[in-house]
KOLTORRO-290669 format. One line per 3 residues: number of its first residue (from 1); their letters; for each residue x, y, z of N, C-alpha, C. Coordinates in steps of 0.001 Angstrom, whole numbers, padded with zeros to 6 digits. Each point is the difference from the previous one (the first is absolute). Layout:
! residues N
NUM> A> X:Y:Z:X:Y:Z:X:Y:Z ~ ...;
This chain:
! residues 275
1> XXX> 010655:-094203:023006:000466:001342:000375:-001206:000926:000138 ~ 000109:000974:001161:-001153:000641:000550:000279:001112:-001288 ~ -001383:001231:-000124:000361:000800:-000770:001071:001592:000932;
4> XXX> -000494:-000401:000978:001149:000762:000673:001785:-000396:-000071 ~ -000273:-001320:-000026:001773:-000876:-000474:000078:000538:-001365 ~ -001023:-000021:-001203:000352:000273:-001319:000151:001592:-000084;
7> XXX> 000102:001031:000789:000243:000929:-000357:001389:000179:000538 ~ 000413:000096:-000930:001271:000000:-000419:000530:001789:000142 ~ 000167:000451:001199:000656:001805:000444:001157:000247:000111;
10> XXX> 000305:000687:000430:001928:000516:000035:000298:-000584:001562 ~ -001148:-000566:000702:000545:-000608:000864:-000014:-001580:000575 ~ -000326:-000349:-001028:-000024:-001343:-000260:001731:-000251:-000090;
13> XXX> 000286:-001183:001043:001150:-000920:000065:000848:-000028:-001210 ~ -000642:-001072:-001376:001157:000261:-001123:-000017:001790:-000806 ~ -001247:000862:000194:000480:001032:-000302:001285:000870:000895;
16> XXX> -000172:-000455:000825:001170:000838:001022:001184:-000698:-000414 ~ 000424:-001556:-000093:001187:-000649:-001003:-000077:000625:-000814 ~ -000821:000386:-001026:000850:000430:-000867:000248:001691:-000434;
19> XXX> -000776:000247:001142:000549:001564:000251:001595:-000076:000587 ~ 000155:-001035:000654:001228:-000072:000751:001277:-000076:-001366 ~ -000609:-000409:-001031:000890:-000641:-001349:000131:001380:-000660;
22> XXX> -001220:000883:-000025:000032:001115:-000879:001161:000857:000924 ~ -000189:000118:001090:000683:001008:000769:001487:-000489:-000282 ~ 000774:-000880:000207:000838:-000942:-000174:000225:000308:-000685;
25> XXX> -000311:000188:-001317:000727:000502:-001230:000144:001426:-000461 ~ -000929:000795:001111:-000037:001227:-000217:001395:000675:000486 ~ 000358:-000555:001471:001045:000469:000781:000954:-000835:-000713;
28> XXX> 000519:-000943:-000907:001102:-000561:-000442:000393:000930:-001324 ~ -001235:000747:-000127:000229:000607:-001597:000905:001098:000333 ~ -000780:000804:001041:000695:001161:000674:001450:-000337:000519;
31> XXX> 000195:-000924:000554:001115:-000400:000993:001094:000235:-001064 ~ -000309:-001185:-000831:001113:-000196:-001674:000033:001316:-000327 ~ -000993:000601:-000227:000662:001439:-000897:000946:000404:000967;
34> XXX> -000455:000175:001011:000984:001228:001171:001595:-000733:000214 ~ -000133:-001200:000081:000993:-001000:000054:001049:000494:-000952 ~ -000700:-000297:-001279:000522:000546:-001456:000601:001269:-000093;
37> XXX> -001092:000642:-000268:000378:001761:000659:001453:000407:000776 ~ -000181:-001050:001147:001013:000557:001355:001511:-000821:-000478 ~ 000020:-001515:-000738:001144:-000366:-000345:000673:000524:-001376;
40> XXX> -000632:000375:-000946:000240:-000256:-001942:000132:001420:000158 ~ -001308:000981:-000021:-000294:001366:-000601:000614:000925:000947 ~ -000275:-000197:001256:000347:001595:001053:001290:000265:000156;
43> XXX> 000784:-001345:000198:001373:000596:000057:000548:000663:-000683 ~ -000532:-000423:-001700:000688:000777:-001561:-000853:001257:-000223 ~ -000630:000497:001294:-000459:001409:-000377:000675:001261:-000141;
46> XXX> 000038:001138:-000823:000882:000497:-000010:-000394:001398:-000041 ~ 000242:001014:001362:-000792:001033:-000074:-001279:-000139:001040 ~ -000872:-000809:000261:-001353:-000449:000751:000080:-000483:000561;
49> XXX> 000311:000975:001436:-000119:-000808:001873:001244:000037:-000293 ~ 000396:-000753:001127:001095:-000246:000844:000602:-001592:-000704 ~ 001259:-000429:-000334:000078:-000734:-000682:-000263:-001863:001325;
52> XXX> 000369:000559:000622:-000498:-001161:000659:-000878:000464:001363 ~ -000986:-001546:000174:-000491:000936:001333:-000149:-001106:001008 ~ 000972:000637:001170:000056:-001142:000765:000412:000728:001225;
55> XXX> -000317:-000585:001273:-000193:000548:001174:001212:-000832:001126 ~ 001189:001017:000299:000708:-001189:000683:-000202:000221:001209 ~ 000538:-001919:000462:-000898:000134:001907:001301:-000286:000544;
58> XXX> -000263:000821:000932:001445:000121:000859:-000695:-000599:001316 ~ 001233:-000659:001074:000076:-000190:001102:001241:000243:000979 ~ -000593:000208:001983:000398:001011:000326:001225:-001170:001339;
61> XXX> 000981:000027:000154:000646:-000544:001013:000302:001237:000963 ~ 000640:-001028:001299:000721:001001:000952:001612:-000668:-000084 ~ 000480:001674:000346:001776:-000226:-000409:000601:000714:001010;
64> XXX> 000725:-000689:000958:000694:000563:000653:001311:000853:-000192 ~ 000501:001345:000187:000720:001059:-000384:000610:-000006:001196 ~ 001041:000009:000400:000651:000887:001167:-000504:001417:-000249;
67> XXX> 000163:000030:001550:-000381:001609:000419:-000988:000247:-000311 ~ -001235:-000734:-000875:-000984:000421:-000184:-001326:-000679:000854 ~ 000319:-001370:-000131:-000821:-001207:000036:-000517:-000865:-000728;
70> XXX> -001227:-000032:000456:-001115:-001095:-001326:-000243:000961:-000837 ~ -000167:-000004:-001613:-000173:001152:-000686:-000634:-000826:-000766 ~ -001379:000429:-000253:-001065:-000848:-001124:000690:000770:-001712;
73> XXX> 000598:-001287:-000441:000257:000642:-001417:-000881:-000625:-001194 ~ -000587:000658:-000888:-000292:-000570:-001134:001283:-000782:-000916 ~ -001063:-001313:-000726:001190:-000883:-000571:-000269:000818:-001183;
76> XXX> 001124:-000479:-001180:-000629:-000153:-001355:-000864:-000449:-000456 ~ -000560:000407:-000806:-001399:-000304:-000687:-000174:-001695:000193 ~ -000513:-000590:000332:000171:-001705:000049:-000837:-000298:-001506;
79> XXX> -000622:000172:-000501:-000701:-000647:-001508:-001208:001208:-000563 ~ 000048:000081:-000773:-001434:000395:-000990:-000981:-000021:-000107 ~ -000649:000568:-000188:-001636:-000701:-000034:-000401:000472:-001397;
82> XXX> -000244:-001036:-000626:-000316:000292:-001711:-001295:000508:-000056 ~ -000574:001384:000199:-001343:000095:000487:-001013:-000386:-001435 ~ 000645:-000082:-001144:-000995:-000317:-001165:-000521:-001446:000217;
85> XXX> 001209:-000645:-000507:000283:-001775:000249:-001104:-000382:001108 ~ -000080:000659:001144:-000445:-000516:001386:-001777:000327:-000114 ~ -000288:001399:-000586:-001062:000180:-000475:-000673:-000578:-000729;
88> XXX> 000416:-000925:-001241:-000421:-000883:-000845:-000389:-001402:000977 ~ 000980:-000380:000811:000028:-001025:000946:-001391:000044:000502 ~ -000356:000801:000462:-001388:-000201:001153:-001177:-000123:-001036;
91> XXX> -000022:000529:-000978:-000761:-000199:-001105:-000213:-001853:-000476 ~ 001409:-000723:-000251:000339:-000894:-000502:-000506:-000861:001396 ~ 000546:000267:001331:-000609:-001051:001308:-001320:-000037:-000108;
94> XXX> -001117:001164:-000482:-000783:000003:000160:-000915:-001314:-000925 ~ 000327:000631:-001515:000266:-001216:-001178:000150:-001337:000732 ~ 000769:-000266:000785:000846:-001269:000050:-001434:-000624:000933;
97> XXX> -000324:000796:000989:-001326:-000785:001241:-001227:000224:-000778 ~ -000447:000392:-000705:-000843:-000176:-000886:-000539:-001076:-000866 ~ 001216:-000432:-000640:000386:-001032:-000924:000145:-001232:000774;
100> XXX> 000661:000145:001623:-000414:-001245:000914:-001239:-000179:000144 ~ -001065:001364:000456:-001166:-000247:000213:-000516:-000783:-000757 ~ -000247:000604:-001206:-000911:-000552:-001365:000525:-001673:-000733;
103> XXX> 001494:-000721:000468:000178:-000693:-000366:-000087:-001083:001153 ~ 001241:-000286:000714:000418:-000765:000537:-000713:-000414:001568 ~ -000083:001241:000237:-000936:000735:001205:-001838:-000053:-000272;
106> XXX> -000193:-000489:-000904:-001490:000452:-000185:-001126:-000469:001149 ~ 000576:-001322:000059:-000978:-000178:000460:000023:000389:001351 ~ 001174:-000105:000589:-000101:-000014:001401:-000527:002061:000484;
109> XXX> 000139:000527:-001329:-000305:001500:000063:-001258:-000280:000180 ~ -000757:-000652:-000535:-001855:000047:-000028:-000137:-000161:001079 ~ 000823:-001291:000817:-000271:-000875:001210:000113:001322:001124;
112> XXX> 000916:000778:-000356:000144:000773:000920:-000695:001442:000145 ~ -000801:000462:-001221:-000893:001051:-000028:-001630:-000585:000762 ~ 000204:-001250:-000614:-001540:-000391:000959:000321:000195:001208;
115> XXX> 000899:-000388:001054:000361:000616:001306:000554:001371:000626 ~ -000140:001062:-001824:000409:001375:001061:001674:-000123:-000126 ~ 000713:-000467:-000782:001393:-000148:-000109:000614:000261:-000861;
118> XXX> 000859:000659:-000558:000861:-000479:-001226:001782:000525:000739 ~ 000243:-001384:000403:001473:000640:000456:000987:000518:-001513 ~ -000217:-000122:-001069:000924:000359:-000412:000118:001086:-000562;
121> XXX> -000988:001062:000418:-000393:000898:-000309:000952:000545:000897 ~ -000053:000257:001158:000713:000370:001474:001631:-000239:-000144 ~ 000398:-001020:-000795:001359:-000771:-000188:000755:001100:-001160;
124> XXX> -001020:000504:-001154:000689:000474:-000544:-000151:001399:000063 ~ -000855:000988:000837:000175:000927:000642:001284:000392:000701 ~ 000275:-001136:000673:000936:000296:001056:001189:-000095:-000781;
127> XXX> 000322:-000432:-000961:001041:000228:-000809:-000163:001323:-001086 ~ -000661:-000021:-000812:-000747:000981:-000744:000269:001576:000332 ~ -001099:000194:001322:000140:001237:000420:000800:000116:000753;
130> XXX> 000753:-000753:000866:000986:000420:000357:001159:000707:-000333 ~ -000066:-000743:-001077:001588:000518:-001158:-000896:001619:-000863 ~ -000916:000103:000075:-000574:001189:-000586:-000120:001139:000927;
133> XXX> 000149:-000678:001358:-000072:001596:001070:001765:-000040:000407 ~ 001016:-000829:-000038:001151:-000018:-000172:000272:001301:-001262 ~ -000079:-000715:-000805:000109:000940:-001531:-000280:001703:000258;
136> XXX> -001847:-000177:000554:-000076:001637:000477:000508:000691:001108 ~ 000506:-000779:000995:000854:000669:000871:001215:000492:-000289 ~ 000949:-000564:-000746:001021:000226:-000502:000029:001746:-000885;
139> XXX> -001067:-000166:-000787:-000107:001277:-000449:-000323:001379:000583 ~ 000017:-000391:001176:-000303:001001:001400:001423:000056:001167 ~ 001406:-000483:-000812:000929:000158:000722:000448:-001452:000751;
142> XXX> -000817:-001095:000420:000285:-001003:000573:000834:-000608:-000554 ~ 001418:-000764:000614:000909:-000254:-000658:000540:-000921:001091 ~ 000014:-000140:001381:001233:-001208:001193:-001377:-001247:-000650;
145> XXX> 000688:-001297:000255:-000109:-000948:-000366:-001022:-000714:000816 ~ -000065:000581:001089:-000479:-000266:001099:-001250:000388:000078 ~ 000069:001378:-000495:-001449:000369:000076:-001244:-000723:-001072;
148> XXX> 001059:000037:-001251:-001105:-000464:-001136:-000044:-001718:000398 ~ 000661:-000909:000943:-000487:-001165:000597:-001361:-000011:000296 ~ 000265:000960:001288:-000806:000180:001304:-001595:000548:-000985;
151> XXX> 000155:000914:-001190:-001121:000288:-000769:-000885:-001201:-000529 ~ 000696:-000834:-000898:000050:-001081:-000735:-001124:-001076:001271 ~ 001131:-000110:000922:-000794:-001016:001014:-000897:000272:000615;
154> XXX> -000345:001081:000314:-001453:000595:000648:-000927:000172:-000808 ~ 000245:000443:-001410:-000788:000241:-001317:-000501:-002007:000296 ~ 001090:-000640:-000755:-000580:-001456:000424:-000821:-000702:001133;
157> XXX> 000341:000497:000971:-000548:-000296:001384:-002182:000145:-000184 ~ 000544:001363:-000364:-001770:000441:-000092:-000927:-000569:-000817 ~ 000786:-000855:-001157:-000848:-000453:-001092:-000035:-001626:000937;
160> XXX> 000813:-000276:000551:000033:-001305:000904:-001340:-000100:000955 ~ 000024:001298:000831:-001540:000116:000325:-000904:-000063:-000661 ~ -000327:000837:-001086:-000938:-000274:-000609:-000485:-001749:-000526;
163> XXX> 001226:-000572:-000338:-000615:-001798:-000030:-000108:-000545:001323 ~ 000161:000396:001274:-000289:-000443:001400:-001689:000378:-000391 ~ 000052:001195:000002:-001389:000571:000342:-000587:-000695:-001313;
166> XXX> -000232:-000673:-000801:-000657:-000750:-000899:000082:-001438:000846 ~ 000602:-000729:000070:000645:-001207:001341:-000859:-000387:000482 ~ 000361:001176:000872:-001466:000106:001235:-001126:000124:000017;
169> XXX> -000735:000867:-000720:-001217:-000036:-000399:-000332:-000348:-000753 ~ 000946:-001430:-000713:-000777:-000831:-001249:-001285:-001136:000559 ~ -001343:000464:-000749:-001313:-000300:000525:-000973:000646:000328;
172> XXX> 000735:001169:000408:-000999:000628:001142:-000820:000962:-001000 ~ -000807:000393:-000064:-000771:000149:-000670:-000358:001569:000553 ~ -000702:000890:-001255:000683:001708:000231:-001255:000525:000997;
175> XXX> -000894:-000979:000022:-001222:000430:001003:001057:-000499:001456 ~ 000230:-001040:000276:000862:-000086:001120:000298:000901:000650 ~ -000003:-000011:001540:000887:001199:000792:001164:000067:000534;
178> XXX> 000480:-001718:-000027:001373:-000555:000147:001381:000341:-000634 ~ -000252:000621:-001111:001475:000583:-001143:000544:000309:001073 ~ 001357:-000691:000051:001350:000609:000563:000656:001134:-000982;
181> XXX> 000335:001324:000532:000086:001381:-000784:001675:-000106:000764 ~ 000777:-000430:000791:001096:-000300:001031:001196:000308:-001494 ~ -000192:-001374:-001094:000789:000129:-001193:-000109:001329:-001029;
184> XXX> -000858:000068:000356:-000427:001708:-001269:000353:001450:001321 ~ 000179:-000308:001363:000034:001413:000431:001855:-000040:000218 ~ 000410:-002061:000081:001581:000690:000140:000536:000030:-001882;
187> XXX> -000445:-000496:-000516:000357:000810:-001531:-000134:000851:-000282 ~ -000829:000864:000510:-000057:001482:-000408:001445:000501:000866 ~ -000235:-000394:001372:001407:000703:000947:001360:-000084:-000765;
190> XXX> 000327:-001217:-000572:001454:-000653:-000550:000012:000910:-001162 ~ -001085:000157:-000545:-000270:000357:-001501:000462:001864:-000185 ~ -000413:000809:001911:000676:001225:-000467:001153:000024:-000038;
193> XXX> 001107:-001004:000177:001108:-000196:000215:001465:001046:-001494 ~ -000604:-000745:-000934:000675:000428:-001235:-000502:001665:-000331 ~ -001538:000318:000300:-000127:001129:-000159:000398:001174:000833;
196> XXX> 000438:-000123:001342:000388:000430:000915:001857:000582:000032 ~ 000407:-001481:-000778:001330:000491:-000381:000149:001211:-001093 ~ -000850:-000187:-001270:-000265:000510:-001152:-000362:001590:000866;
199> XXX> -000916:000063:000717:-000260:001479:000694:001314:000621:000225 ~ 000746:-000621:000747:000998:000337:000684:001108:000657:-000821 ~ 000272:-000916:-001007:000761:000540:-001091:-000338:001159:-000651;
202> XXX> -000813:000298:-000681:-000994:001300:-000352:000373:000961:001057 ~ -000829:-000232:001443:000250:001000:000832:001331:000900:000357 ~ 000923:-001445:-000091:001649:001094:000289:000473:000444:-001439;
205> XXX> -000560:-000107:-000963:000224:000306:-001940:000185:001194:000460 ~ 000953:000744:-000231:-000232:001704:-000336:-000302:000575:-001166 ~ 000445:-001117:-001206:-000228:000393:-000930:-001213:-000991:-001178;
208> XXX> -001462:000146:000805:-000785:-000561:-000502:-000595:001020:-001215 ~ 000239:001194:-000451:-000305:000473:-001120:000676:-000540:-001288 ~ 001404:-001148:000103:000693:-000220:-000749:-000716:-001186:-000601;
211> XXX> -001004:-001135:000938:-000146:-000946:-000190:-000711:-000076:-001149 ~ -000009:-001146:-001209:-000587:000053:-001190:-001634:-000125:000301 ~ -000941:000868:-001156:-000951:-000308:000270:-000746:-001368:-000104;
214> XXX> 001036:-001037:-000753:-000525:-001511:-000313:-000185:-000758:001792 ~ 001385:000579:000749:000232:-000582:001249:-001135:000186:000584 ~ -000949:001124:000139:-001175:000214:001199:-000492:-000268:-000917;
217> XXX> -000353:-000396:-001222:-001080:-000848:-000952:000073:-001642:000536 ~ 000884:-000384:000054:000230:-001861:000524:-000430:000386:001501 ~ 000242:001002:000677:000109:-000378:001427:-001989:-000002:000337;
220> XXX> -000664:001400:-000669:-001331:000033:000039:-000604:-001173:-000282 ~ 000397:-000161:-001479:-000420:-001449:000071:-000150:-001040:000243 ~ 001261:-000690:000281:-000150:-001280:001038:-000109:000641:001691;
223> XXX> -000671:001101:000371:-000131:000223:001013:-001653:-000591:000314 ~ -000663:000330:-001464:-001247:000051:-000510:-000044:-000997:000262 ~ 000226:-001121:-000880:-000041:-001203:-000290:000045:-001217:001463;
226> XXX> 001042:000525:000253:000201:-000557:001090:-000889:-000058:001136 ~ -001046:001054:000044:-001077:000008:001267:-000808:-000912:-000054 ~ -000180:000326:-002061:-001245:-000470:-000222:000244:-001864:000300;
229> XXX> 000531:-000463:000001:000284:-001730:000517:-000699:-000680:001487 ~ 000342:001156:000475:-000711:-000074:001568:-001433:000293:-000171 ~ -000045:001031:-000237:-001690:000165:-000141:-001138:-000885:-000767;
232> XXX> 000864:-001066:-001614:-000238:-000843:-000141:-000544:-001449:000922 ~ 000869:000587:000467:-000199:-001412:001251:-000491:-000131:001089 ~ -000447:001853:000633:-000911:000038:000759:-001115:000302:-000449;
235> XXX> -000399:000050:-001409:-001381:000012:-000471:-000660:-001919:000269 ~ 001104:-000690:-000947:-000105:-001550:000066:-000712:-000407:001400 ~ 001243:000185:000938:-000947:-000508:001669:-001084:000342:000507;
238> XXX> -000189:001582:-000321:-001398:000672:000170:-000679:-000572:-000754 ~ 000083:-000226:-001038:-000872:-000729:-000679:-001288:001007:-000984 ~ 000761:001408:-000290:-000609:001010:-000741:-000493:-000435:-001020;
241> XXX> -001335:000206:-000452:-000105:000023:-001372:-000070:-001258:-000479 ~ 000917:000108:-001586:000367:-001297:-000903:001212:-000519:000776 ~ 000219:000739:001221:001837:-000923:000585:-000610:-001007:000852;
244> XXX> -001256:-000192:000000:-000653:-001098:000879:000256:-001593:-000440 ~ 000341:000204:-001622:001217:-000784:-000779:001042:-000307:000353 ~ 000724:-000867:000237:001450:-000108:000390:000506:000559:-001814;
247> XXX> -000321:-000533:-000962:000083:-000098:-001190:000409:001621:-000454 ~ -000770:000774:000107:-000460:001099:-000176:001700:000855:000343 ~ -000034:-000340:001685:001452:000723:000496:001145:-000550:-000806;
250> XXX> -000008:-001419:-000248:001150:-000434:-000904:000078:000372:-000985 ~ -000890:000214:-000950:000072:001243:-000996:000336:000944:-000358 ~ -000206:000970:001335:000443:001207:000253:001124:-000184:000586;
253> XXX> 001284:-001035:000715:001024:-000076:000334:000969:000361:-001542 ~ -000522:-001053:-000998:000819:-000139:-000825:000062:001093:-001339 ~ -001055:000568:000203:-000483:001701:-000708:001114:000797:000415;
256> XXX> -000373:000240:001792:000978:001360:000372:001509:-000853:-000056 ~ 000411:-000882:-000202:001430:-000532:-000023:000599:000576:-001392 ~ -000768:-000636:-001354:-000089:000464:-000949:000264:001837:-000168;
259> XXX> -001357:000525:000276:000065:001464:-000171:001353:000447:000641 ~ 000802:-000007:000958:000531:000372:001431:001753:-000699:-001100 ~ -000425:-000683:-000486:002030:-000575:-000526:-000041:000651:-001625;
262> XXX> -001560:000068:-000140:000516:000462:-001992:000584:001437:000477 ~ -001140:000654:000916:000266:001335:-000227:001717:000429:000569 ~ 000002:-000346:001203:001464:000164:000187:001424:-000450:-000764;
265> XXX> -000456:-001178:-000757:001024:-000358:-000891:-000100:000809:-001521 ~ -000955:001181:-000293:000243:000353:-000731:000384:002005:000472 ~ -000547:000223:001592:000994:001397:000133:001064:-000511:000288;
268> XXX> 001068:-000834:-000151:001097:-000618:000532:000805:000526:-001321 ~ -000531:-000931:-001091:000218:000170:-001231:000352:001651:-000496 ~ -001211:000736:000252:-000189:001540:-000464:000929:000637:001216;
271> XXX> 000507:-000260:000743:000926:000183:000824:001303:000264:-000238 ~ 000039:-001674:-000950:001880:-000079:-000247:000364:000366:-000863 ~ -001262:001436:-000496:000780:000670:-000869:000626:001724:000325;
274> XX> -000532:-000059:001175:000402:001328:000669:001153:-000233:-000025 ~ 000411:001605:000392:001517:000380:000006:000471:-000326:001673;
């Protein structure tokens, strides 16, 4: 072993396993409490917040009326959305690809950082944040069934690019002038998709002085959070700096994932105790 192999850094292969193990247990710790929290303790609260908190999603048919015509009616509420339960969830998925990484997955994770890859990073994004910009739309009025789909799948779609655009330019090297940018410029497009709806809602709000201050606390934040992923990844291809590392950006993937789910899963929390 060279003395460059024996130095042993935070970006060395089994240190990143078992960063993948620490993180893994970090987001399972959180997940369980909130889990806990949202099934055992919140319901038997008495006095603090709202006794349950849950967001119902309605969807919209057409009904024909004499004398009137086609008349778009809202149905009844079709199901719930347990927004605690579901919050703990993305915490716990996160836990769950982690624990693939570092175990079962290991090796083929190494196999795939030496080429500029980690699909399962991308796999559990697209589940992950999806259900987390679902969650924050909802608190901005979104409610037909249809829409929080159409959110969900475009939210997914963009993180889908982002493992194309790893795909494709696995090899190519950050001095290269070849990087295909095609996957990173239509992920950004798909990607204003959910925020665009989220505008929209806000914009026709008349009564956005009512909204809690926790709500534009989650929305700033994973607004934050959310940029910063891209810019991650256009530092990586540029090849800035220490991102001249593939290592380096994978690091920083699983940092801002981390920072970006504790913090929101805990104004969620300080949330469900408003009135």
């Amino acid at each position: 072993m060279t003395t460059k192999d024996a130095t042993v850094d935070k970006l060395s292969f089994p240190r990143l396993i078992r960063f993948n193990k620490i993180m893994g247990f970090v987001h399972l710790i959180q997940g369980t409490l909130m889990m806990l929290f949202a099934l055992l303790w919140y319901p038997n609260l008495d006095g603090l917040g709202t006794q349950t908190f849950t967001i119902p999603v309605v969807g919209n048919y057409l009904e024909f009326i004499p004398g009137e015509g086609l008349v778009l009616t809202t149905t009844e509420t079709l199901f719930e959305l347990p927004f605690l339960p579901l919050t703990a969830s993305f915490l716990l998925i996160s836990a769950l690809f982690h624990f693939i990484i570092a175990f079962p997955y290991k090796e083929k994770y190494v196999e795939g950082l030496k080429q500029g890859i980690n699909r399962m990073r991308w796999y559990e994004y697209a589940l992950s944040s999806s259900l987390m910009i679902v969650l924050i739309a909802s608190l901005f009025g979104v409610r037909d069934i249809a829409v929080f789909a159409l959110i969900a799948l475009s939210n997914a779609a963009m993180n889908f690019f982002g493992l194309d655009m790893e795909l494709l330019n696995s090899g190519v090297t950050k001095t290269d002038k070849k990087i295909n940018w095609l996957p990173f410029i239509f992920g950004s497009v798909i990607g204003l998709a959910p925020w665009l709806a989220i505008a929209f809602y806000i914009g026709v709000n008349p009564n956005l002085d009512q909204v809690p201050g926790f709500v534009w606390a989650i929305l700033g934040t994973y607004f934050i959070a959310f940029n910063t992923f891209p810019v991650n990844m256009f530092l990586q291809y540029k090849g800035v700096g220490k991102f001249k590392n593939y290592l380096y950006g994978e690091r920083g993937y699983i940092i801002l994932s981390l920072v970006a789910k504790t913090i929101l899963t805990w104004l969620v929390l300080f949330g469900a105790f408003q009135p």
